[in-house]
N, C-alpha and C positions, 0 to 999 in steps of 0.2 A: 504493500500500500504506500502511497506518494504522502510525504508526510508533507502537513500545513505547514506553508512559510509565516513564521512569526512576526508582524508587523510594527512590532516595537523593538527587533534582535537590536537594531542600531541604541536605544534609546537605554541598553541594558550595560553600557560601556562609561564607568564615571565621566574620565577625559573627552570622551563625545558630549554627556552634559553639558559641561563645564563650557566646553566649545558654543555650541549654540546656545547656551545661555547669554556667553561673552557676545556672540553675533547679534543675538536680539536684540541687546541693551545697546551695541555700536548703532544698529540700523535703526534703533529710533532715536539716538540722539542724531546720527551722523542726516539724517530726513527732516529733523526740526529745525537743524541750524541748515540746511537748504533752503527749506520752503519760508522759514521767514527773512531770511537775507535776500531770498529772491523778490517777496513780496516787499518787502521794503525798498529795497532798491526800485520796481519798475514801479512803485508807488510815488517813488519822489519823482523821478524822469519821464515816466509814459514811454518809452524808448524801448521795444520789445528786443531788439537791438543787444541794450542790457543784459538781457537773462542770456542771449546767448553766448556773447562775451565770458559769462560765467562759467560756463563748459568750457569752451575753449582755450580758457587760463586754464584749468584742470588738466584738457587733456594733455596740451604740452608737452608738462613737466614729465606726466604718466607714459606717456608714450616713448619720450627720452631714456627715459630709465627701467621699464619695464621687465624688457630684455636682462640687464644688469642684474635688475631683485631677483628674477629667476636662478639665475647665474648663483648670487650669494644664497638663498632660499638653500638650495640642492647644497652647497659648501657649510653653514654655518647652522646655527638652530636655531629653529623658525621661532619658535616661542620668543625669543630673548629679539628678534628682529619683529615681532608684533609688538611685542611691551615698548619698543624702543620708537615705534613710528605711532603708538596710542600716548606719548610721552611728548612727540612733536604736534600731532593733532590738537590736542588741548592746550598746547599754547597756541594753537593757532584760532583755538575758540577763545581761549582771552584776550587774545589780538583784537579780535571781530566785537567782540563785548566793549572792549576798551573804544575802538573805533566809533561806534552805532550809539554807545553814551551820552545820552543826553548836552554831558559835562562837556564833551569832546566837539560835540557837535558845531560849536560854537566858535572852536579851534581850527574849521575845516570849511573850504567851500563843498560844493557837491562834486565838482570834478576832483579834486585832493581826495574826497570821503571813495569814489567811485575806484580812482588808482591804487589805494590802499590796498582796499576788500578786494581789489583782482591781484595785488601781491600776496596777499594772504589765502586765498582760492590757489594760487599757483604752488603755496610752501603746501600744502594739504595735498596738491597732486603727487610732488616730490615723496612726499608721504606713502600717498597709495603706490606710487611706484617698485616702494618696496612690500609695503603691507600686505597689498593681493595676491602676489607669487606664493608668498609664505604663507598664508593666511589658506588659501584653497590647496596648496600643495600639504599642509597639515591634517589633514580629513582623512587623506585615508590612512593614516597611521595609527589610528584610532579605533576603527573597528578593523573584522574579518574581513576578507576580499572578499567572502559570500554576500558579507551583508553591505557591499558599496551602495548597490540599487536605492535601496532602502534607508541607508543615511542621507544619500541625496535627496527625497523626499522627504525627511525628518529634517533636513539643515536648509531645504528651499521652504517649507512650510515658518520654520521658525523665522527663516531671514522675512518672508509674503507679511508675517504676520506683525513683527517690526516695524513693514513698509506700511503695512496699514496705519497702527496707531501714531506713529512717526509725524507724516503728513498731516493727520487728521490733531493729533495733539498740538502739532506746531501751529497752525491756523487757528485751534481757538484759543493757547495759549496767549498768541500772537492780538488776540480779539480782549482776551481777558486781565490778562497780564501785562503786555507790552512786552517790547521787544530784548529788553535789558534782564527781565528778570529769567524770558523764555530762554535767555543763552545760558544764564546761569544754571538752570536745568540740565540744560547740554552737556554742560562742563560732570555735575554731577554723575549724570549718564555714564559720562566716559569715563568715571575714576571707578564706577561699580565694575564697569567691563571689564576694567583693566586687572581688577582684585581675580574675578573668574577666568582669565587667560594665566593668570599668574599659578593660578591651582591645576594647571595641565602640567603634566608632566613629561618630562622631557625625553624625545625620540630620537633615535642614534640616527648620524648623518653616513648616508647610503652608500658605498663605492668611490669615494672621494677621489682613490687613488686610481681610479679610470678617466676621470676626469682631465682634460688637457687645457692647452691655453685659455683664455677668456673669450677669443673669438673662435675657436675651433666650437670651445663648449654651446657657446650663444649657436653659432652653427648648425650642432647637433639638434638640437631644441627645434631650429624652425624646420627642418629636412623633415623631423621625424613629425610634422607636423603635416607638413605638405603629401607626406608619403602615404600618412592613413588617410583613405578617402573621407571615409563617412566623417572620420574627426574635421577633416579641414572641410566640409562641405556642410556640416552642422554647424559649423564656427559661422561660415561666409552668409549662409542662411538666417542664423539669427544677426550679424551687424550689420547686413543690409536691410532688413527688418526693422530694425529699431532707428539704424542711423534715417531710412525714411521714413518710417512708420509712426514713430514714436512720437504722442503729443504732448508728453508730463512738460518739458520745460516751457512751452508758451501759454499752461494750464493757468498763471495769473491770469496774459490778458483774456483770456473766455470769461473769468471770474469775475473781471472787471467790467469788463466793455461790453461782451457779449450777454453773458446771462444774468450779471450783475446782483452777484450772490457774496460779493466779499471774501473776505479773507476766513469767514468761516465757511463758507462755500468750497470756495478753491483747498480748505483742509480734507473735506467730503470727498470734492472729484480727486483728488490726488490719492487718497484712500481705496476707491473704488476697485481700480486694477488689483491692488492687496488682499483686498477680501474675496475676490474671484481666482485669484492664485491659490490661496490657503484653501478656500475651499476645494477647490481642484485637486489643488494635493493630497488636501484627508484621502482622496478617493484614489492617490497615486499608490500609498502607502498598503493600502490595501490591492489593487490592481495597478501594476505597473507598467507605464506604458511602452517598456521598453520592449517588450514579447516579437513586436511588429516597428522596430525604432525609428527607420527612414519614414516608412510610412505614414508614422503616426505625429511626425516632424513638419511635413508636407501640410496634413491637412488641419495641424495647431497654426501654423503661420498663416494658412489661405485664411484662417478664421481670424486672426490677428488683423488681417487688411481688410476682412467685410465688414470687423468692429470698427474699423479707426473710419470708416466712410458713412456709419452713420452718425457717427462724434461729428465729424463734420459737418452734416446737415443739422442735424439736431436745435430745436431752438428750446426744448424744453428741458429744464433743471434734473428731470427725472429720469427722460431718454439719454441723456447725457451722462448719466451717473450707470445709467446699465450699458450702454457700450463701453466706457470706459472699464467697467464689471467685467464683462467679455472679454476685451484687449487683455487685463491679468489671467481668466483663466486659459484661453488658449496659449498666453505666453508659457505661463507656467509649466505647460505640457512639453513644451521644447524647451527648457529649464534646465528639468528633470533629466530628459534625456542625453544634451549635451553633458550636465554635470557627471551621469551615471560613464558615459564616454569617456570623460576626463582623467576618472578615475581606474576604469578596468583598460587602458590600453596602454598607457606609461610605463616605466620600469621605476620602479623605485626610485634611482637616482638620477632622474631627467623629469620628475614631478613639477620640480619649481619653475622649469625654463621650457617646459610645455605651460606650465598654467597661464607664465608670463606673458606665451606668443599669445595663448587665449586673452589676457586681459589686454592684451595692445586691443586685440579686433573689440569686445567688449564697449573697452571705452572709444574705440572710434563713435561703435553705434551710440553711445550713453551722450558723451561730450560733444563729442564734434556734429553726433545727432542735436544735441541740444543747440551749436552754433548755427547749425543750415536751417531750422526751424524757428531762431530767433534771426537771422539774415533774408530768410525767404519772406518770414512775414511783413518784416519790416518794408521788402521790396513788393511782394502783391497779395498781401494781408492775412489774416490766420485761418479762414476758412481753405481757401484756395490751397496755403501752405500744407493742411492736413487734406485734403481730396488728393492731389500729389501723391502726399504718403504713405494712400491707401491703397492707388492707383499702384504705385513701382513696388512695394511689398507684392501684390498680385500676382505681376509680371516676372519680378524674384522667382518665386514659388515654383511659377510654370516652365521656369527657363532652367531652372535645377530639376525640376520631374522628369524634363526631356532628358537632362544631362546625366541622368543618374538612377538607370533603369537597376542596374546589377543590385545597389542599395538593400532593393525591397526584400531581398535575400539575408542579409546581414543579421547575425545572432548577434546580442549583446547581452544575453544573461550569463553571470559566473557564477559555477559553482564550488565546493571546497576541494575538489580535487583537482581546480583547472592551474 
């Protein structure tokens, strides 16, 4: 008899706690001090321009160094290279605290106030630079290789459910509070995180002594990227997707201008995707979508682009809030799969300079998604910019189904003898 897969095996490993606990508590500070920096910012300016500028500083730096944090990821230990970029991050939220200061404010025009907050966006990308190689290349060290699948659903659920309260806590803090006291939160956030990354325990650093020069190693990383199809075609899939798709960053101006629901509105829409992930997920945790992986990648993205097209049309608060719903959970389903990929095709000692190549493409779709959405609008407005980028996800979709028949073949479950 086929024995039942356990749906919580991931959730039975302390240091896997400890992990997505630490993730949770990041992703809802690291979402609160987005969405009210954002809203503040395109609040003084009107200048949608702004918000994309904000990605753009990010990706930068993130993109520059990527590569690199892979590279040290796989050579040093990740734990002590998380504490150490969660050490940089919160000064860079008392930078931003300091900045936005009523006290300071006084101190500063709004172009000075504006160059600041994009040096300080840029020191947080330098950050991620290194934080997200180690930080995802940490995961699977943690559980069984049987049970990757399954932590990827357990670590995308807890990260959905962050994004949820995140956005939605920042907005009515931002309503309730003000802006000074909501960062002081943030800060809070990050010193709990940091205590729960600090309670993992430390994992031996993999074949070091195979390892060659800095460019050979960066090398390896991107070949063995390009060499697995389904990896690099699940990668290109979702950061075309998002880099067009995606409407979280010009989410102020709908909130403002379009459906003019405020900053506790735009806490709501920003949430919404969140709560259609998580709940997506409960049901991944339990049924995996990986059984059928290509395929079931394909037809999470085409649903990604019918959601983000009636976002666009949309003039009511409510229709707005369930395609936005939709956009999370079919993302979530190509999540899932990507992450579960992540994890069962790597060697050990090439974790962090594969995760890296992934988080270069990532924050392409995240950041520089958020710059051509805050650029696009600004040149022929925000509806238009998101039909666009529900219109080329479509065409994505169809142009890799053609490209990548063999796919629909591809196994991706492990089991404890593989």
């Amino acid at each position: 008899m086929k024995q039942a897969k356990d749906p919580y095996a991931a959730l039975r490993y302390p240091d896997f706690r400890y992990f997505i606990t630490a993730q949770f508590l990041f992703t809802i500070a690291i979402l609160i001090q987005e969405i009210v920096i954002s809203y503040y910012l395109y609040d003084k300016t009107n200048d949608p321009l702004t918000l994309g500028l904000i990605g753009l500083f990010e990706a930068i730096p993130y993109i520059s160094l990527a590569l690199f944090g892979g590279y040290f990821a796989d050579r040093k230990d990740k734990r002590t290279i998380i504490q150490v970029c969660y050490v940089i991050i919160m000064m860079c939220s008392l930078l931003l605290l300091w900045v936005t200061h009523p006290s300071a404010e006084h101190g500063f025009d709004l172009t000075q106030q504006k160059n600041f907050i994009y040096l300080v966006v840029f020191f947080l990308g330098v950050a991620r630079g290194f934080y997200g190689p180690a930080w995802t290349s940490l995961k699977p060290f943690l559980v069984a290789a049987e049970h990757y699948s399954n932590s990827a659903s357990w670590s995308s659920q807890f990260w959905q459910t962050g994004s949820i309260l995140g956005p939605a806590l920042g907005g009515f803090f931002y309503a309730w509070l003000g802006l000074t006291d909501t960062l002081i939160l943030v800060i809070v956030f990050f010193l709990i995180a940091f205590v729960f990354v600090s309670r993992i325990s430390k994992k031996g650093i993999q074949n070091i002594e195979k390892q060659g020069s800095v460019v050979q190693s960066l090398k390896e990383g991107i070949s063995f990227v390009v060499r697995n199809k389904i990896l690099f075609y699940a990668i290109l899939l979702d950061m075309f997707s998002v880099l067009f798709g995606g409407v979280v960053a010009i989410l102020p101006v709908f909130a403002k201008d379009i459906l003019h629901v405020g900053p506790e509105g735009l806490g709501i829409m920003r949430a919404a995707p969140g709560v259609g992930a998580v709940l997506t997920m409960l049901g991944t945790a339990y049924f995996p979508p990986t059984h059928k992986a290509w395929r079931n990648m394909l037809i999470a993205v085409t649903g990604f682009g019918l959601a983000t097209l009636i976002f666009a049309f949309s003039t009511s608060f409510l229709l707005s809030i369930g395609a936005l719903f939709l956009t999370g959970a079919f993302d979530s389903i190509s999540v899932v799969i990507r992450q579960t990929i992540l994890q069962v095709l790597p060697p050990d000692d090439m974790r962090g300079r594969v995760s890296s190549v992934n988080g270069i493409f990532v924050s392409c779709s995240n950041e520089l998604g958020a710059f051509e959405s805050g650029a696009l609008t600004k040149l022929i407005g925000p509806i238009q910019t998101v039909v666009f980028g529900g219109v080329m996800t479509l065409v994505i979709a169809a142009t890799l189904f053609v490209r990548s028949k063999e796919l629909f073949a591809f196994k991706l479950e492990r089991t404890p003898n593989q």
